[in-house]
C-alpha positions as CSV (number, residue, x, y, z in Angstrom):
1,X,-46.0,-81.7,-10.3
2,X,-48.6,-80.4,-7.8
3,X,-49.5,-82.2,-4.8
4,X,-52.9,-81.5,-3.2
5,X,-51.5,-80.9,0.6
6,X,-54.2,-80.1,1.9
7,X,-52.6,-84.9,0.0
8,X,-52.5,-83.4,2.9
9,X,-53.9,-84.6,-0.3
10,X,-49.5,-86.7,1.6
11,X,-50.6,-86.7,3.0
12,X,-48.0,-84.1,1.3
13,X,-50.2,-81.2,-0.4
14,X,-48.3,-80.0,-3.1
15,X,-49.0,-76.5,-4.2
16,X,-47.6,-75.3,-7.6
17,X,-45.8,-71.8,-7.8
18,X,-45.8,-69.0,-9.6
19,X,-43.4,-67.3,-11.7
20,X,-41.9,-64.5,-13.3
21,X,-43.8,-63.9,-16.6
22,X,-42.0,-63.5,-19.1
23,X,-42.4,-60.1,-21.8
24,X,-43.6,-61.9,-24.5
25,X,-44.3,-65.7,-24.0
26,X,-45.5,-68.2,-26.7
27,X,-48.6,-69.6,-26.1
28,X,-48.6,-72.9,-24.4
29,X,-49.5,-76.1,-26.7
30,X,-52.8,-77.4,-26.6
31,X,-52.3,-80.8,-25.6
32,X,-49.1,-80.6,-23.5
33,X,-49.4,-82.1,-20.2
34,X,-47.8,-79.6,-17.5
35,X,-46.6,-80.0,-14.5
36,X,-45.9,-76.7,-12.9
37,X,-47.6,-73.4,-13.7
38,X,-48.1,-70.5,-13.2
39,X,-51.9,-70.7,-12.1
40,X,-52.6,-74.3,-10.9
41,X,-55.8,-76.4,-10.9
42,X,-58.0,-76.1,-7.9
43,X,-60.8,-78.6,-6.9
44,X,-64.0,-77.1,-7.4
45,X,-65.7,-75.8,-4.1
46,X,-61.9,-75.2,-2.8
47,X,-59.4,-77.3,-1.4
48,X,-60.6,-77.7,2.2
49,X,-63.8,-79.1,0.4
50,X,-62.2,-81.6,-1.7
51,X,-60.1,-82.6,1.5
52,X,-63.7,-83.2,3.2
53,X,-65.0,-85.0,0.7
54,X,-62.1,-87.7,0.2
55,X,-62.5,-88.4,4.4
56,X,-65.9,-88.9,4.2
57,X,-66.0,-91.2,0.7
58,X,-62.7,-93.0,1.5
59,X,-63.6,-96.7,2.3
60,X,-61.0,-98.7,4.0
61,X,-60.8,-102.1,2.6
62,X,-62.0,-104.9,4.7
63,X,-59.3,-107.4,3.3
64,X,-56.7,-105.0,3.7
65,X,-57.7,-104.3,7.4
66,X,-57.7,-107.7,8.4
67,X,-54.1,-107.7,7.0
68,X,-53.1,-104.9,8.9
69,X,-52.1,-103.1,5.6
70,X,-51.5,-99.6,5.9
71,X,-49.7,-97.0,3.8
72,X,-50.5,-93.5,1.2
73,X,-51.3,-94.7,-2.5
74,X,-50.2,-91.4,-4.3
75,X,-52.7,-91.1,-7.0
76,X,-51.7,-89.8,-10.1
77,X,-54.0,-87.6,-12.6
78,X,-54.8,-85.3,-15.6
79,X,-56.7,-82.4,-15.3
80,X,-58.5,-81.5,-18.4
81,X,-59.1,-78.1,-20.0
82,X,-62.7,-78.6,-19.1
83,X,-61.8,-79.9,-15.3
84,X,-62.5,-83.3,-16.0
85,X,-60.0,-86.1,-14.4
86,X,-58.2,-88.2,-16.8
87,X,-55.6,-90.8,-17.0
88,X,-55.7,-91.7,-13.2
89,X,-53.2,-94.3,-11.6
90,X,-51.2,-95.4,-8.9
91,X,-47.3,-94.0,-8.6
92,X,-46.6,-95.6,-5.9
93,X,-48.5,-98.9,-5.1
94,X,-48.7,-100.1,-1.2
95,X,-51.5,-103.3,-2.0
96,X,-53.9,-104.2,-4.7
97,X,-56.7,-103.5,-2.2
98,X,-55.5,-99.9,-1.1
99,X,-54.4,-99.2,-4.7
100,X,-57.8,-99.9,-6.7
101,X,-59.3,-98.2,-3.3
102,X,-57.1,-94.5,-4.2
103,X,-58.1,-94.6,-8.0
104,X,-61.9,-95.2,-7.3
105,X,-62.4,-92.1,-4.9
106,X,-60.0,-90.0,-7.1
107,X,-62.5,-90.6,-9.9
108,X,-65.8,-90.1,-7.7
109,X,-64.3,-87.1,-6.4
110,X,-65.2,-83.2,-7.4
111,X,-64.4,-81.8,-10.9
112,X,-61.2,-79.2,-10.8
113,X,-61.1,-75.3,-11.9
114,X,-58.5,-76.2,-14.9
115,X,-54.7,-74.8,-14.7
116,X,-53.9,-71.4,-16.4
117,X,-50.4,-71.0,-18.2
118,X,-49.1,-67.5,-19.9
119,X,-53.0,-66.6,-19.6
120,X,-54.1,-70.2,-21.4
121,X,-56.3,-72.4,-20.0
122,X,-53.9,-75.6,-20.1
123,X,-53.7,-79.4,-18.9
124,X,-52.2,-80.0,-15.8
125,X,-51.0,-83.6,-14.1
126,X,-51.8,-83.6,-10.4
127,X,-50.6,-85.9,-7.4
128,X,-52.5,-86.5,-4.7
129,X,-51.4,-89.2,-1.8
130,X,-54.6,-91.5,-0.1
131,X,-53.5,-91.8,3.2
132,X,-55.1,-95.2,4.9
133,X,-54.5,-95.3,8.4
134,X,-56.4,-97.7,11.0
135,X,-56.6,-96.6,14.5
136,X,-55.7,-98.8,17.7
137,X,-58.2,-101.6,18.0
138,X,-59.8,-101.0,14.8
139,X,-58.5,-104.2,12.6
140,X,-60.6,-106.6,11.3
141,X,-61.0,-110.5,11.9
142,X,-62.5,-113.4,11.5
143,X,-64.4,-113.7,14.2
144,X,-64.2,-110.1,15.4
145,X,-65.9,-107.1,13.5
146,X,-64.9,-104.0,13.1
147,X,-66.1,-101.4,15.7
148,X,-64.0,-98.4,15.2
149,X,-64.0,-96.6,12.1
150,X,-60.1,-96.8,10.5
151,X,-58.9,-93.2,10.9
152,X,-58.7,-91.8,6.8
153,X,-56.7,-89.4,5.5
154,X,-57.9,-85.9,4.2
155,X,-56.3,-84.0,1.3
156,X,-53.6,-82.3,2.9
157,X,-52.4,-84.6,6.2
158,X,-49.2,-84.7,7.6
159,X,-46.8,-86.8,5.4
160,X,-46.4,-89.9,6.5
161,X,-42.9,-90.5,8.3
162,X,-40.1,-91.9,6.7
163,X,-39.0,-94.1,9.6
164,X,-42.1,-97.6,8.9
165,X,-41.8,-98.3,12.6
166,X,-43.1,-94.8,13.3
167,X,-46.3,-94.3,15.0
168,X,-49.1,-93.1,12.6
169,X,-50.2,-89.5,12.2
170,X,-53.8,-88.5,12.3
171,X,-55.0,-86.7,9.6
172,X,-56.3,-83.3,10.6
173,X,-60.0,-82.3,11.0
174,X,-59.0,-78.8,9.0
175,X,-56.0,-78.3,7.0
176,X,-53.8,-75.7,7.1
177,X,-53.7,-73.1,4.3
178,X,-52.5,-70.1,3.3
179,X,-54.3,-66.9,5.4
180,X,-56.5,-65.4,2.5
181,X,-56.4,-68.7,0.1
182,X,-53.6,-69.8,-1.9
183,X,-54.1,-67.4,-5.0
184,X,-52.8,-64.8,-2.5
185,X,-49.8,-66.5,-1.2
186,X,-48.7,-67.6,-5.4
187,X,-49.2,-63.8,-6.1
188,X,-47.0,-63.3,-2.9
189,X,-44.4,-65.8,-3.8
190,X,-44.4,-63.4,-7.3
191,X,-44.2,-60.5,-6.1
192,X,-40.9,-61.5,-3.9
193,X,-38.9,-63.8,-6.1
194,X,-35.7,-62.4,-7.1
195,X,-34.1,-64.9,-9.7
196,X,-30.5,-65.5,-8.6
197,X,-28.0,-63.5,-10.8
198,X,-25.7,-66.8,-11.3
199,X,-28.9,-68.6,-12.5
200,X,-30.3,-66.1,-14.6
201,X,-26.4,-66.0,-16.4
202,X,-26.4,-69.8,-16.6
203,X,-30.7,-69.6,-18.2
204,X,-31.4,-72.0,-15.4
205,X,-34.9,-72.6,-14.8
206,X,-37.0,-75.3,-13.1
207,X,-38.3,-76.1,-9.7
208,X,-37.3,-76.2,-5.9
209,X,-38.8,-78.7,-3.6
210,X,-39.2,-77.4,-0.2
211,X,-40.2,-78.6,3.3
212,X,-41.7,-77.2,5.9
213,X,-43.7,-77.2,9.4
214,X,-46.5,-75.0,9.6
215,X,-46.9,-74.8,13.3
216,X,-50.0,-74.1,15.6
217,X,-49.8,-70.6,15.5
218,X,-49.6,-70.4,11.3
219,X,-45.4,-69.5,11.4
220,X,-43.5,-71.8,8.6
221,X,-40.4,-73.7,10.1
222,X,-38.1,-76.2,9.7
223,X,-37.6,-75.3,5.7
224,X,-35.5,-77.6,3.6
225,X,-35.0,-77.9,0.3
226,X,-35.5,-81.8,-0.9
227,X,-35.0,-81.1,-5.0
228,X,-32.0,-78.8,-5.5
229,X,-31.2,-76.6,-8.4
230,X,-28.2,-74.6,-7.9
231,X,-26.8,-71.8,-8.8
232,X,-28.8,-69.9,-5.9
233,X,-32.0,-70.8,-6.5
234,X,-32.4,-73.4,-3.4
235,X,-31.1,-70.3,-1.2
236,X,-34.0,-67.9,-2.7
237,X,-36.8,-71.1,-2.4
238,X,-35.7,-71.2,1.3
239,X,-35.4,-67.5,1.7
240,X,-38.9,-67.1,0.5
241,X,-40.6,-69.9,2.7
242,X,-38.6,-68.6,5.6
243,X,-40.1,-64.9,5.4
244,X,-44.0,-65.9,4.0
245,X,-46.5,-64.6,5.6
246,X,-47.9,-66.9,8.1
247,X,-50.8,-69.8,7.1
248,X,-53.8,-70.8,8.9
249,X,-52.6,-74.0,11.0
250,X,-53.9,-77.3,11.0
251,X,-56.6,-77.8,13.4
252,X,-57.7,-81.5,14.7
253,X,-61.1,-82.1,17.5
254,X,-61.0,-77.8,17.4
255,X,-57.4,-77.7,18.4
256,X,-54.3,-76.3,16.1
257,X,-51.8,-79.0,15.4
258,X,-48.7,-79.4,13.1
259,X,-48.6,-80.2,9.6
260,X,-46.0,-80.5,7.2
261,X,-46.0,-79.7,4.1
262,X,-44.5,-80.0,0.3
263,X,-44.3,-77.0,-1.9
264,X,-42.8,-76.7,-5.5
265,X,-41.3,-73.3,-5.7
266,X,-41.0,-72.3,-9.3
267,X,-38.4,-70.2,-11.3
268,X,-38.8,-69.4,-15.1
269,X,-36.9,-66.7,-16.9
């Protein structure tokens, strides 16, 4: 499952991986619904546009601003062969208000370059977290309108923390991305996999789930792995986040911040 983080299109932005090809692979089926691949969907114009265009559209819900609500709706969708959007919904509701708020701008939002699979154009599902968070002073009443416009979420902000009581994180002005545009880092991550003996004996395939901090000068830190595999393949996700080359950091009023980020790491024998 890709995450747009740039979710932060979480406010996570999930990227999918690529990986080893195999010799002779059967051609994908024509309606499956994938999740990870080898070439993933991209919004059209680029990520960094998409991530613009959800700040500026998003529309923070009066009744949920008087009620203080705040939260990330991750939004759920298909991306069609011919970059449509299909089948959008909520995974993980925070109020009626924020919910129906996350769907609409998903579906106003850019058409997608569609996912490639073993050289097939393919359907991919996509996840993408709608960050709503209000800034000091800027919730709504009665008797008192709003003056301060809520502070939205791009496409790839910094998740959320897990702690509720935490104080909010600003979404950045420019995400951070891979130096040269994801396509280079997948064809980096695929050039440097090496599929663990012990899991390439056992036919184990699937995906790793690692975290990590991109910091203001573009170095990846702080890696953990939050879906395990075994068998060696969370030791060679880690190993390959660890020694990436270096992304293009977060940047927020023209100075580089922080952002974590979500990334699948993909093995397939």
């Amino acid at each position: 499952m890709k995450f747009l983080p740039l979710l932060a299109l979480s406010s996570f932005i999930f990227f999918g991986a690529h990986a080893q090809k195999r010799k002779m692979p059967p051609k994908p089926s024509a309606t499956e619904v994938y999740d990870s691949v080898q070439q993933p969907a991209v919004p059209l114009g680029g990520t960094e546009k998409y991530a613009q265009f959800l700040a500026e559209h998003q529309r923070y819900p009066a009744a949920a601003m008087q009620k203080g609500i705040q939260g990330t709706v991750k939004v759920s969708f298909i991306v069609e062969k011919t970059g449509t959007v299909n089948e959008v919904k909520v995974e993980t509701p925070v109020s009626p208000e924020l919910d129906a708020e996350g769907i609409r701008l998903i579906k106003s939002a850019p058409h997608w370059t569609p996912a490639k699979h073993r050289n097939q154009v393919v359907r991919q599902r996509v996840v993408v977290p709608v960050s709503f968070v209000m800034s000091p002073g800027s919730m709504a009443t009665a008797s008192a309108p709003v003056k301060e416009r809520p502070i939205t979420t791009s496409a790839t902000d910094i998740a959320a923390s897990a702690n509720p009581n935490a104080r909010p994180v600003v979404a950045p002005d420019r995400p951070t991305q891979p130096v040269g545009g994801t396509q280079v880092f997948f064809d980096w991550i695929e050039k440097n996999q090496k599929y663990p003996l012990l899991a390439r004996q056992r036919k184990i395939e699937g995906k790793v789930m690692v975290e990590f901090m991109v910091q203001t000068d573009g170095s990846l830190t702080d890696a953990r792995v939050v879906k395990r595999l075994g068998s060696g393949l969370d030791e060679e996700a880690l190993r390959l986040i660890k020694t990436a080359p270096k992304w293009e950091p977060a940047s927020f009023q023209g100075k580089p911040i922080k952002q974590k980020m979500l990334l699948p790491v993909l093995f397939q024998l």
